[in-house]
C-alpha positions as CSV (number, residue, x, y, z in Angstrom):
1,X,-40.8,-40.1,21.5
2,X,-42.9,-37.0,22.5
3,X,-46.4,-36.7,20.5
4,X,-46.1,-33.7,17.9
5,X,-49.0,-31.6,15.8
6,X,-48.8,-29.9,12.8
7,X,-49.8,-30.1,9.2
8,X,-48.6,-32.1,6.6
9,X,-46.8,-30.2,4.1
10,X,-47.2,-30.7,0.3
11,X,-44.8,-28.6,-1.5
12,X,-43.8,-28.6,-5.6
13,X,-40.0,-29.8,-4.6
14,X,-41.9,-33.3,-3.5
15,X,-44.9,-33.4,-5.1
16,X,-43.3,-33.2,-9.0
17,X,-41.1,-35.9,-8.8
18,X,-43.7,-38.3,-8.2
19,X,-46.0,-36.1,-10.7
20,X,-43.4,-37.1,-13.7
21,X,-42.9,-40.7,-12.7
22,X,-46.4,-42.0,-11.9
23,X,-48.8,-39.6,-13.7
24,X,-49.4,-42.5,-16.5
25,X,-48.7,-46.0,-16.1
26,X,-47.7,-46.1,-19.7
27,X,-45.1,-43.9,-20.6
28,X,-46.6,-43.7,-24.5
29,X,-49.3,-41.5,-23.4
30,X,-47.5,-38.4,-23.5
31,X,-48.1,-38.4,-27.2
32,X,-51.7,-38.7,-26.8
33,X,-51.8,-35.8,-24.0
34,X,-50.2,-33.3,-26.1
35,X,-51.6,-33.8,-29.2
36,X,-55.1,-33.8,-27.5
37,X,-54.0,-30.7,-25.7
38,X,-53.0,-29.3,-29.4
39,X,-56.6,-30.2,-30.5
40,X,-58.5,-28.6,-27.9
41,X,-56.6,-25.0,-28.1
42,X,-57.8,-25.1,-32.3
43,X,-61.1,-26.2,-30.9
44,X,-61.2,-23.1,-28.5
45,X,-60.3,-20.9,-31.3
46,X,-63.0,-22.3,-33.3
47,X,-65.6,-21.6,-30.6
48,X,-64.5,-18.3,-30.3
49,X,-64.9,-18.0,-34.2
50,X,-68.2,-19.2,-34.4
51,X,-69.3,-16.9,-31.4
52,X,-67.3,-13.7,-32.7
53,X,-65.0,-13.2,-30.3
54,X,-62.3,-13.9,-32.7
55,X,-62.8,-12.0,-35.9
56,X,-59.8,-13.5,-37.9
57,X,-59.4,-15.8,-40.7
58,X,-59.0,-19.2,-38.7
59,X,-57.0,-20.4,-42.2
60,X,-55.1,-24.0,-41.7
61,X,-55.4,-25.7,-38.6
62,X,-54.1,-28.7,-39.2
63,X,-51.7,-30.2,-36.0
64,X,-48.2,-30.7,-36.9
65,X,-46.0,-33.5,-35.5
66,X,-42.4,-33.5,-36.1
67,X,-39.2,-35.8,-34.8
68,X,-35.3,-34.4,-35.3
69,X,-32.6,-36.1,-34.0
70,X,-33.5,-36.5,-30.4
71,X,-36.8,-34.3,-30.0
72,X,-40.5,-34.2,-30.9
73,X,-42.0,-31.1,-32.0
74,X,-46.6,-31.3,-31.5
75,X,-47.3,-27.3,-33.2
76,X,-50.8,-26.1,-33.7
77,X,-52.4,-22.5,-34.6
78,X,-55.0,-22.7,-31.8
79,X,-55.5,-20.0,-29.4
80,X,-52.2,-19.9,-27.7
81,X,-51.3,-18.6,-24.5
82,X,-49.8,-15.7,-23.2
83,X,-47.3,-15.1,-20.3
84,X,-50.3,-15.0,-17.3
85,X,-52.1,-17.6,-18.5
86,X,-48.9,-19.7,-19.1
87,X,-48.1,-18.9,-15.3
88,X,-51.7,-20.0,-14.8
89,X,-51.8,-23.2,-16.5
90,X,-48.6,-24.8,-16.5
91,X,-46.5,-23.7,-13.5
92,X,-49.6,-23.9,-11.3
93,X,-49.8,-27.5,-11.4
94,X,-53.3,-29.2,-11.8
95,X,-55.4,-26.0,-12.9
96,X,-57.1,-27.1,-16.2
97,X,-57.3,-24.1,-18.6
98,X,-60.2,-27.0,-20.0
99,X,-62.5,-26.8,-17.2
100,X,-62.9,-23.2,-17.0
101,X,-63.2,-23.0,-20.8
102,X,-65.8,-25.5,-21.1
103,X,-67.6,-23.4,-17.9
104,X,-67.8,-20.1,-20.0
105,X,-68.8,-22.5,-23.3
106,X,-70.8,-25.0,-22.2
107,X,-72.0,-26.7,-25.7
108,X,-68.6,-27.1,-27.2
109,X,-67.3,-30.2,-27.1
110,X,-63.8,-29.8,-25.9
111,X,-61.8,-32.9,-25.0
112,X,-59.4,-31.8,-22.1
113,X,-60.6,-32.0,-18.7
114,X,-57.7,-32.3,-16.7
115,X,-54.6,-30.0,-16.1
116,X,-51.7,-33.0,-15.7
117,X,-51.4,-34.1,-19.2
118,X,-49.0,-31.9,-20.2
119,X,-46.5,-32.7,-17.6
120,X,-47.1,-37.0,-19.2
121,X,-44.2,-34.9,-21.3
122,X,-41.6,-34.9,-18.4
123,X,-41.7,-38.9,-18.3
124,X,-39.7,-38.9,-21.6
125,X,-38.1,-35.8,-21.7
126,X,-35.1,-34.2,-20.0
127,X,-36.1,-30.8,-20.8
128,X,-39.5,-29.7,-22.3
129,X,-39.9,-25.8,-24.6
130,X,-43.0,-24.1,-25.2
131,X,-43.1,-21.4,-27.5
132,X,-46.6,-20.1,-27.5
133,X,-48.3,-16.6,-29.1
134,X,-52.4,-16.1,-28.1
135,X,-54.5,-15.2,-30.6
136,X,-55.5,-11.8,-28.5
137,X,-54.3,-8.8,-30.1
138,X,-51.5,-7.3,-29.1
139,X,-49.7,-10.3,-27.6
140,X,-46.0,-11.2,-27.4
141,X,-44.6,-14.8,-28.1
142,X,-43.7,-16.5,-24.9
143,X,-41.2,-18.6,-24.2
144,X,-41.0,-21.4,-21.5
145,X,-38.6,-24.1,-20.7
146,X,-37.8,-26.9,-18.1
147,X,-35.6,-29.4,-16.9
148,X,-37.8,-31.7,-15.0
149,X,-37.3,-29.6,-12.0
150,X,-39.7,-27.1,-9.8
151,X,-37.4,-23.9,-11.2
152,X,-38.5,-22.9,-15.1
153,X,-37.7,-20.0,-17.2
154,X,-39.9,-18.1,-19.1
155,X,-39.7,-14.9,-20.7
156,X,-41.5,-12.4,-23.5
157,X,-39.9,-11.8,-26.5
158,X,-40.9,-9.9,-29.7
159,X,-39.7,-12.5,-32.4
160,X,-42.2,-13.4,-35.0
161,X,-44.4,-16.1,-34.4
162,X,-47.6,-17.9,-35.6
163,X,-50.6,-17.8,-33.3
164,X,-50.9,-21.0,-31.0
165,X,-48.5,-23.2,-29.3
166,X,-45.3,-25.5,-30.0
167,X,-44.2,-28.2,-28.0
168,X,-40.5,-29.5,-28.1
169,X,-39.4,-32.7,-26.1
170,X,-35.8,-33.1,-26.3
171,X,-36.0,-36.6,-25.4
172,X,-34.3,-38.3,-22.4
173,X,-31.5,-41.5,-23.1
174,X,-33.9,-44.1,-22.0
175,X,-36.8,-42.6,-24.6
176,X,-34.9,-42.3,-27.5
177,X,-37.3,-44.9,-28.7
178,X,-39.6,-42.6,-29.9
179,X,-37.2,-40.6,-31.8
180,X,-38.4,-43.6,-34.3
181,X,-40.6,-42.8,-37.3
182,X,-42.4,-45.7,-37.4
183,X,-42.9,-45.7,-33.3
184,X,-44.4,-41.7,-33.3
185,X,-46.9,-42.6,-36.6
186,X,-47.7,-45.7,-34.9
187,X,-48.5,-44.0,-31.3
188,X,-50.8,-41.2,-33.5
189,X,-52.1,-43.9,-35.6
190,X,-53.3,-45.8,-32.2
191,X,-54.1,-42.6,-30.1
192,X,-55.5,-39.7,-32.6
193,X,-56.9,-41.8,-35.4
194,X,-60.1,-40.0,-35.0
195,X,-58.9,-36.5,-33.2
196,X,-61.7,-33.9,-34.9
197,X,-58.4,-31.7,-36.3
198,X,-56.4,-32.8,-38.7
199,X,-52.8,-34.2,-37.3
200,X,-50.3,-34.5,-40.0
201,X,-47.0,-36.1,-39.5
202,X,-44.1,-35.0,-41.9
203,X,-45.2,-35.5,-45.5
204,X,-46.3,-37.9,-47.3
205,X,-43.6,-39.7,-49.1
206,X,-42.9,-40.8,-53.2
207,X,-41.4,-43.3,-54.7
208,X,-38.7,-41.2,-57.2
209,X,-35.2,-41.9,-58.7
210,X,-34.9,-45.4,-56.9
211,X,-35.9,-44.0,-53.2
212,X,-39.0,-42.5,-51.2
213,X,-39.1,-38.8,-51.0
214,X,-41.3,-36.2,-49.3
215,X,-44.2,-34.0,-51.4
216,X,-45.2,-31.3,-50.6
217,X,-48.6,-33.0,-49.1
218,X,-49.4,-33.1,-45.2
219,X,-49.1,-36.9,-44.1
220,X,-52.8,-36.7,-42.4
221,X,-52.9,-39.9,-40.6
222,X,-56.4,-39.6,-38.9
223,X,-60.1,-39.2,-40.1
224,X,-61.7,-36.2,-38.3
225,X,-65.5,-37.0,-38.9
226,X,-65.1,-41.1,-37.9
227,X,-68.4,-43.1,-39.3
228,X,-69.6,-42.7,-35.4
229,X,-70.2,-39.2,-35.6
230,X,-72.2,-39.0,-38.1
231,X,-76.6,-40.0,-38.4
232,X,-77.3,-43.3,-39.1
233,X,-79.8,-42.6,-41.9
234,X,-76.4,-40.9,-43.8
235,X,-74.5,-44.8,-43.8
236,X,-74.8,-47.6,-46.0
237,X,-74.4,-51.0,-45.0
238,X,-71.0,-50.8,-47.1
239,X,-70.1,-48.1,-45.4
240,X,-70.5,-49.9,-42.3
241,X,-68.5,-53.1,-43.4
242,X,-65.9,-50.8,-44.6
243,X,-65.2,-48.8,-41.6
244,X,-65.5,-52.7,-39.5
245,X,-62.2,-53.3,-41.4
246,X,-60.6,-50.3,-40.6
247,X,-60.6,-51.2,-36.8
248,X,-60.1,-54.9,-37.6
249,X,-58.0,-55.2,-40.8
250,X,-57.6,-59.3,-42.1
251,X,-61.5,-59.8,-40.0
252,X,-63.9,-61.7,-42.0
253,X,-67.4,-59.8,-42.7
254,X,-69.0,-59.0,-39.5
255,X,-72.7,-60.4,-39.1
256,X,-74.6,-57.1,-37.9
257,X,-73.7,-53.5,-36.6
258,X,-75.5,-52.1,-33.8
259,X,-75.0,-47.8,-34.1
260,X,-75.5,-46.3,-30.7
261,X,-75.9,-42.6,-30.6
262,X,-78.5,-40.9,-27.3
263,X,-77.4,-37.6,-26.0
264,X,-79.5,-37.6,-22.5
265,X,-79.5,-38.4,-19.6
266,X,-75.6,-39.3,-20.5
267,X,-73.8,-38.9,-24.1
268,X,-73.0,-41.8,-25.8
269,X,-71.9,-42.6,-29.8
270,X,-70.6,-45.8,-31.1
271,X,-70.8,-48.4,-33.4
272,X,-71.0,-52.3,-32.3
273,X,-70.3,-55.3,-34.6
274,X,-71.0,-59.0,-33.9
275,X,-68.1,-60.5,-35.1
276,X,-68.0,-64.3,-36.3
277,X,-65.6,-65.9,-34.4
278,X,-63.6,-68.2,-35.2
279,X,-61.2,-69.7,-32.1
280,X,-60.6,-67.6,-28.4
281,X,-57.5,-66.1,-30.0
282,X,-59.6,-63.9,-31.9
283,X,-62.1,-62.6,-28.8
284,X,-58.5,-62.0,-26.8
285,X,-57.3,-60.0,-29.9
286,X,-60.3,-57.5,-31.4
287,X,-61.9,-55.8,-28.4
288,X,-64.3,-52.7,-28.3
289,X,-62.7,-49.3,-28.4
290,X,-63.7,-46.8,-25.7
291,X,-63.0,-43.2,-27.1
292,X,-63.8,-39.9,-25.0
293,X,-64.5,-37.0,-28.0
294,X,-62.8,-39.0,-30.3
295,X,-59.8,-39.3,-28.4
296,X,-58.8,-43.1,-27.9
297,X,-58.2,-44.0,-23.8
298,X,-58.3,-47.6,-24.2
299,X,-59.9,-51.2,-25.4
300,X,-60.8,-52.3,-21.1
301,X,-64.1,-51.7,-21.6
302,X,-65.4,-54.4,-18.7
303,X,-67.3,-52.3,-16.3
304,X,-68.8,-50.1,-19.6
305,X,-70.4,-52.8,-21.2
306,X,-71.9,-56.3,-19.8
307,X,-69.3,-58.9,-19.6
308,X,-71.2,-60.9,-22.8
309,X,-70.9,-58.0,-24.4
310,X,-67.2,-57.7,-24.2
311,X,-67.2,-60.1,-27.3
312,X,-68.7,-57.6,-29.3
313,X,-66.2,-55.5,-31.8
314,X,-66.7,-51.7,-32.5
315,X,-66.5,-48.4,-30.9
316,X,-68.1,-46.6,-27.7
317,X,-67.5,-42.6,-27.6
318,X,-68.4,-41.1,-24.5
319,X,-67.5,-37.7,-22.8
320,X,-69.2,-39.3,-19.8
321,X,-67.4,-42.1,-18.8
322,X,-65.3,-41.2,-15.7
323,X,-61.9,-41.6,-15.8
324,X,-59.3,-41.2,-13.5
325,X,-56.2,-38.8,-13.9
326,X,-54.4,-40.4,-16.1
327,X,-57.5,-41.3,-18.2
328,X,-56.4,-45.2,-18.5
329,X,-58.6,-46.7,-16.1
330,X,-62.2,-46.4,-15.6
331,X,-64.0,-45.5,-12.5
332,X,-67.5,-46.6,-10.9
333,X,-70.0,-44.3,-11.4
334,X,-73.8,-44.1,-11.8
335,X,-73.6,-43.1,-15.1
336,X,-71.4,-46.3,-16.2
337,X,-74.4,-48.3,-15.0
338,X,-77.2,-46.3,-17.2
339,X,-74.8,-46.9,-20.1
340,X,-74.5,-50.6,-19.6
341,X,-78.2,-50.7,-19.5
342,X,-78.3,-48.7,-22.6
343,X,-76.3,-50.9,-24.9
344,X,-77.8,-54.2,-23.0
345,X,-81.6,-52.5,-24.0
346,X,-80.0,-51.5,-27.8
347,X,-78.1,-54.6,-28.6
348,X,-81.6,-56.4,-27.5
349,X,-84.0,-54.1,-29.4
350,X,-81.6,-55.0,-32.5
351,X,-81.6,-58.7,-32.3
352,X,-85.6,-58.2,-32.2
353,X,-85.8,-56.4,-34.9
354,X,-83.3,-58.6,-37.2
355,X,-85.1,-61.5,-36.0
356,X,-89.2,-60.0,-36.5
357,X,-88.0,-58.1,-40.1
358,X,-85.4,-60.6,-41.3
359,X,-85.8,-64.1,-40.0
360,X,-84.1,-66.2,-42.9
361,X,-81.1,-64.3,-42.4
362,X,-81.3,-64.1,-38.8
363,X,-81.3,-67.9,-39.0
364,X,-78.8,-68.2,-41.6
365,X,-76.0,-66.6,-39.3
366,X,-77.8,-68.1,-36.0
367,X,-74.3,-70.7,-35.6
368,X,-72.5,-67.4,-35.1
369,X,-74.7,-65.6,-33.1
370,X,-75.5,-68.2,-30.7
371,X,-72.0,-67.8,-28.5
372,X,-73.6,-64.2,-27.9
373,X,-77.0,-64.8,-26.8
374,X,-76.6,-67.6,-24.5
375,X,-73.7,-65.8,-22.8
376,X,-76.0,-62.7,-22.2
377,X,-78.4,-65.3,-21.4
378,X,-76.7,-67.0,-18.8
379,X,-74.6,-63.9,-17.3
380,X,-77.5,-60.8,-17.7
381,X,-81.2,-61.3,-16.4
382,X,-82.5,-58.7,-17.8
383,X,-80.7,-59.8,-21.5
384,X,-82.1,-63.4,-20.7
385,X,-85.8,-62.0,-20.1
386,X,-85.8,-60.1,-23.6
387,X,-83.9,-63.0,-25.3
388,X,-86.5,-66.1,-25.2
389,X,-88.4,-63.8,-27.9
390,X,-85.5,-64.2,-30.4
391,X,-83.7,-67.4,-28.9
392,X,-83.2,-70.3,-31.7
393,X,-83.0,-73.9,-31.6
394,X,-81.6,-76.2,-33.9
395,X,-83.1,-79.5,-34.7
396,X,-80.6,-82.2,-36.5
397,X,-82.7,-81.6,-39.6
398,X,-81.4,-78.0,-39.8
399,X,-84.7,-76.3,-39.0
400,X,-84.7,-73.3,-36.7
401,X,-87.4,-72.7,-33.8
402,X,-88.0,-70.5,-30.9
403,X,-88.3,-72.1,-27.6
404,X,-91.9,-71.7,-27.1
405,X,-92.1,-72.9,-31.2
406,X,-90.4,-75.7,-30.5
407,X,-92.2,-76.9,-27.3
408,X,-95.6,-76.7,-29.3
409,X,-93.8,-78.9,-31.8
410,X,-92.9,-82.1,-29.8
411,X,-95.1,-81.7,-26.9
412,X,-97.2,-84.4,-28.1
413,X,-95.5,-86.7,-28.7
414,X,-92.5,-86.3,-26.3
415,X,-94.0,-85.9,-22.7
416,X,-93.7,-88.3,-20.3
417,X,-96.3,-90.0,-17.7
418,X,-95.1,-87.8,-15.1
419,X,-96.2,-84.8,-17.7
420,X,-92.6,-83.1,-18.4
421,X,-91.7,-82.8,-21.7
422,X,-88.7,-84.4,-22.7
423,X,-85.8,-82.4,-24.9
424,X,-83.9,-84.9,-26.7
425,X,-80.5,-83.6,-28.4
426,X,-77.2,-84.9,-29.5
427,X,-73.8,-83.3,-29.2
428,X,-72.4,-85.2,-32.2
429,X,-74.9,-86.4,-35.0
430,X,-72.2,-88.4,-36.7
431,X,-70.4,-90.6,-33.3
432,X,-74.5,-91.0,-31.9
433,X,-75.5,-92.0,-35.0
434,X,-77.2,-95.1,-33.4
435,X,-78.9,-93.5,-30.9
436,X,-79.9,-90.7,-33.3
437,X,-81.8,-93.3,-35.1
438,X,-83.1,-94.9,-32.5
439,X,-84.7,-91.7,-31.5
440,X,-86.0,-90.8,-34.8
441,X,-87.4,-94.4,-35.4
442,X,-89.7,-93.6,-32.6
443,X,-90.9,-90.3,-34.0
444,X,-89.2,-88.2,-31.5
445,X,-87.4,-85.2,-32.7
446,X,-83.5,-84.2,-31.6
447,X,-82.1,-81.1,-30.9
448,X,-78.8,-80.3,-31.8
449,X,-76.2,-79.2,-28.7
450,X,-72.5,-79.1,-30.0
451,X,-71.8,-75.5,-28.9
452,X,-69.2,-74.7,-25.9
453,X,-71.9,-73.2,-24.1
454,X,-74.7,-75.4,-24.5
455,X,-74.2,-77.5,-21.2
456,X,-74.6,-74.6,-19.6
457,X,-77.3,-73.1,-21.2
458,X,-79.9,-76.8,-20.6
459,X,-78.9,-76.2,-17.3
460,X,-80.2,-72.8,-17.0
461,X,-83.4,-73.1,-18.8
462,X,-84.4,-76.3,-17.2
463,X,-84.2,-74.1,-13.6
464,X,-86.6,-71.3,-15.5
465,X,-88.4,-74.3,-16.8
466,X,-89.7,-76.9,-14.4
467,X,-92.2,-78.6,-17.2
468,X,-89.5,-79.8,-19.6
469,X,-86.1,-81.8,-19.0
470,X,-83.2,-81.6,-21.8
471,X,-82.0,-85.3,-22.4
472,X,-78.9,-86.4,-24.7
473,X,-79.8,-89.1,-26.8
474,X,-77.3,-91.6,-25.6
475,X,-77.9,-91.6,-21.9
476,X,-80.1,-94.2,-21.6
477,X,-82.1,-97.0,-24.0
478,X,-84.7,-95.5,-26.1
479,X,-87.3,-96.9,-24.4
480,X,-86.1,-95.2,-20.9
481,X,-85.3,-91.8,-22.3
482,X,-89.1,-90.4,-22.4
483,X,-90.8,-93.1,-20.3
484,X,-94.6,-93.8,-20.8
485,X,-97.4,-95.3,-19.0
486,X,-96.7,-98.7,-20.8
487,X,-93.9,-100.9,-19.8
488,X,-92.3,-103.3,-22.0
489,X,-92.1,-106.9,-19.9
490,X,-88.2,-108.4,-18.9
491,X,-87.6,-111.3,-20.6
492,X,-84.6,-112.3,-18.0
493,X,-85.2,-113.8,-14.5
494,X,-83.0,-113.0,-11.9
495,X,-81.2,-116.2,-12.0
496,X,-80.0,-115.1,-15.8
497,X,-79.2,-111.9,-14.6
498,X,-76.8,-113.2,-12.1
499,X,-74.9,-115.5,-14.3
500,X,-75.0,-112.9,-16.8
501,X,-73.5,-110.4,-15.0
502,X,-70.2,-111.6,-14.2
503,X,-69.6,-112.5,-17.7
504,X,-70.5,-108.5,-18.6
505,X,-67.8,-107.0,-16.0
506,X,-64.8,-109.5,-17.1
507,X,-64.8,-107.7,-20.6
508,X,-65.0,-103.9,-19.1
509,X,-61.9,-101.8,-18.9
510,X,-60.1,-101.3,-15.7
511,X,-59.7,-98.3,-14.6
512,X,-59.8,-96.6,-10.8
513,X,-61.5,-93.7,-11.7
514,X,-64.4,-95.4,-13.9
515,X,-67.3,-97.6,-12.6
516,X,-69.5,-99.6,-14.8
517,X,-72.6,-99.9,-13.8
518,X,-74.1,-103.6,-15.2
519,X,-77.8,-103.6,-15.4
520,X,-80.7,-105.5,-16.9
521,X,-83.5,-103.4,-18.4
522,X,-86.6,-104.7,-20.2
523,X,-85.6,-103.3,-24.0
524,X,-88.0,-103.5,-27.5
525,X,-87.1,-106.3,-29.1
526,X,-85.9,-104.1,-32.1
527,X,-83.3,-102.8,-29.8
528,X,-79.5,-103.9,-30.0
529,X,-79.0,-106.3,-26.9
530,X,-76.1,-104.8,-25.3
531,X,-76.1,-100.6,-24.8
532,X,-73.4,-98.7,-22.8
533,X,-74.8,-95.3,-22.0
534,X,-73.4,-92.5,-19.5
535,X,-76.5,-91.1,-17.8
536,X,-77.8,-87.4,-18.2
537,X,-77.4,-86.7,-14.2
538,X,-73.0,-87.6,-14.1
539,X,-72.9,-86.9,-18.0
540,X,-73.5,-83.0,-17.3
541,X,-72.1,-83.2,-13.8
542,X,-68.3,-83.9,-15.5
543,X,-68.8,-81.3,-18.3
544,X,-70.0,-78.9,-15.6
545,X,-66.3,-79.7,-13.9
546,X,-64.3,-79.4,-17.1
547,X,-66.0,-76.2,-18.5
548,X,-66.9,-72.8,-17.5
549,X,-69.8,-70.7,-18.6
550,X,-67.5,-67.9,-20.3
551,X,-65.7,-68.1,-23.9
552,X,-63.0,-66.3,-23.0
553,X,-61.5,-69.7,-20.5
């Protein structure tokens, strides 16, 4: 074959085909696109309001969705469009009317950014209407309509029509799903919950002569100033709870909020909860919402937030967060690392402050907060460096302490003669209840370590810690487990020892995989005379190989 130059063509015929079949990897986002698109025009024509460009009476601008038979109607009163800037927007594929807008008015918030969403539409429709009047005097209504094909028609016409824009999808055979009430008010209940214009959807219905009708009274099915928006100083702590089971209906009380709000370098709203959590089910299920202007995108939020702070509940609002075309998946950027910084330093600051203002009740939800902080502990330096200050330990006795509390507590009386102080704890109070004993009977004082993620953590302070050594209470005789200078004399001679031994390993269980170690230690005489103990070395060696540091597993 002979080599050949020449440019590679890119051409509508090509191009929109793949346009309507990958734009969105979930087909259900049309819904979202328009209606946002539907917000932003009545946010325009509020901007020009407040500025005086438009001098009319804005009157209601609430967003009207509508399903007949096989279409979706999304109407709204906004600014509208005429035939050039129809031409402009919508047959020149990819030119957001948003970006220019937001250009001209730089402090309104306006929530479109890219000029794609409305063509989401074509991935359920088989032909797509717009009927549009601009809010300039003197305009005509326009209408436009298309098949799903390069070739559209649109024309001026001088029939009567409201200012702003309706939308009509007459849905395609294999979308006739969301001609279903219940599948449209779910998608705006999931999607525009929090839009900042009102989005009714048919009427809200009575109960009258043995079936529901409609009133006359817009079915508003979102909130347009979400608890988020608003200053912290205006919210109660009710007010807080309440919204917390809005997101999470059935949830028990959450144990704190965290409310995020800092407008530079980056913007960035929110509330966070720390949930109690009951089983993994429940971290899998309730996940933190990431909105963009109060538009939902999704509940991925790994990459926005540090991984231990994934199990966190709430909200994050943030016009900048990058997101790709399709606004479903999130991009690296250098502002997504000042933001993760940002809640790591907030959520910290919090747990500080709950813990230096409010220390009983700090300690009395400790059991649930503990999952958190050792998994920031053991997956975020930074996290871990501000956490030692506001860290807890539990002693069997139910008594809270710092680390650096607790160390001043036993150091006396539990270092050893090579000066490391010794961390006894149990796992299970109740099945070590000997050992427990034992332990107290010599004074010491035992830790308790029955969370999933407590292996872990021993192992990770004991590296930042070189001075002290965590030690379950059942690996090893009393005597052995904080060894002094004195020794306690064997009563045995190695003759008994041999004869003994044999007699020892005929009553141990067979099996392959286990070896039992028979040895002869000298004990106290108030010691029972025969101890089987796993050692703290393989003990935490096989939980190491049978667990991993994250909740979520």
């Amino acid at each position: 074959m002979s080599s050949k130059q020449g440019n590679i063509g890119v051409t509508s015929e090509n191009i929109f085909p793949i346009i309507k079949k990958f734009l969105y990897s979930d087909h259900e986002i049309f819904l979202r696109e328009l209606v946002s698109n539907a917000v932003d025009a009545t946010q325009k024509l509020k901007t020009l309001s407040s500025v005086g460009e438009f001098k009319g009476e804005l009157g209601d601008l609430t967003v009207q969705v509508k399903f007949d038979d096989k279409t979706i109607t999304i109407s709204d009163r906004g600014i509208g469009m005429t035939a050039e800037e129809i031409d402009k927007y919508i047959n020149q594929i990819a030119f957001s009317g948003a970006e220019e807008f937001m250009e001209k008015y730089k402090n309104q918030a306006i929530i479109g950014h890219f000029g794609l969403g409305f063509y989401s539409s074509f991935m359920v429709a088989d032909k797509v209407e717009i009927i549009t009047k601009s809010w300039k005097e003197g305009a005509k209504t326009v209408r436009w309509s298309c098949t799903g094909t390069p070739e559209f028609e649109m024309e001026e016409t001088d029939e009567a029509h409201d200012r702003g824009t309706t939308i009509v999808l007459h849905l395609s055979e294999d979308a006739l799903e969301y001609a279903e009430d219940s599948k449209v008010e779910g998608l705006l209940r999931k999607y525009c919950r929090f839009l900042p214009i009102p989005i009714a959807f048919g009427k809200v219905k009575e109960w009258k002569d043995g079936k529901y009708v409609d009133t006359d009274k817009d079915n508003v099915i979102n909130k347009v100033d979400p608890l988020w928006t608003r200053k912290p100083a205006d919210i109660t702590e009710e007010q807080y709870k309440e919204f917390y089971h809005e997101l999470y209906p059935m949830s028990d009380e959450p144990l704190f909020s965290i409310h995020l709000n800092i407008d530079y370098p980056f913007h960035l709203t929110g509330i966070l909860y720390f949930p109690k959590i009951h089983n993994n089910f429940e971290i899998q299920k309730n996940k933190i919402q990431l909105y963009s202007n109060q538009v939902y995108v999704t509940d991925q939020v790994e990459g926005i937030v540090p991984e231990y702070l994934t199990l966190l509940h709430g909200v994050i609002d943030s016009p900048d967060i990058p997101l790709n075309v399709s606004r479903s998946y999130l991009q690296s950027d250098a502002n997504v690392k000042k933001i993760s910084n940002y809640i790591t330093r907030k959520v910290a600051d919090r747990l500080q402050e709950l813990f230096n203002t409010m220390r009983p009740d700090y300690e009395s939800k400790w059991d649930d907060l503990k999952i958190f902080i050792q998994y920031g502990i053991l997956t975020d330096e930074k996290f871990a460096e501000k956490a030692q200050d506001f860290m807890l330990w539990k002693n069997v006795e139910g008594k809270y302490f710092t680390p650096k509390e607790y160390l001043e507590k036993v150091k006396e009386n539990q270092t050893d003669k090579n000066k490391t102080v010794v961390l006894l704890y149990v796992d299970d109070p109740v099945e070590k209840h000997t050992f427990l004993e034992a332990a107290r009977g010599k004074g010491y004082d035992v830790l308790l370590m029955d969370g999933q993620l407590d292996n872990h953590y021993v192992n990770w302070y004991e590296s930042k810690n070189k001075e002290t050594r965590f030690v379950r209470v059942d690996s090893d005789v009393i005597d052995k487990l904080i060894q002094k200078e004195d020794n306690i004399r064997m009563s045995l001679t190695e003759a008994q020892q041999e004869l003994l031994r044999p007699v020892f390993e005929s009553q141990m269980p067979k099996d392959e995989k286990i070896h039992y170690n028979i040895s002869f230690e000298a004990m106290s005489p108030d010691e029972a005379p025969v101890v089987i103990t796993q050692n703290e070395f393989m003990r935490r060696m096989n939980c190491l190989l049978y667990t991993s540091p994250s909740p979520r597993d």
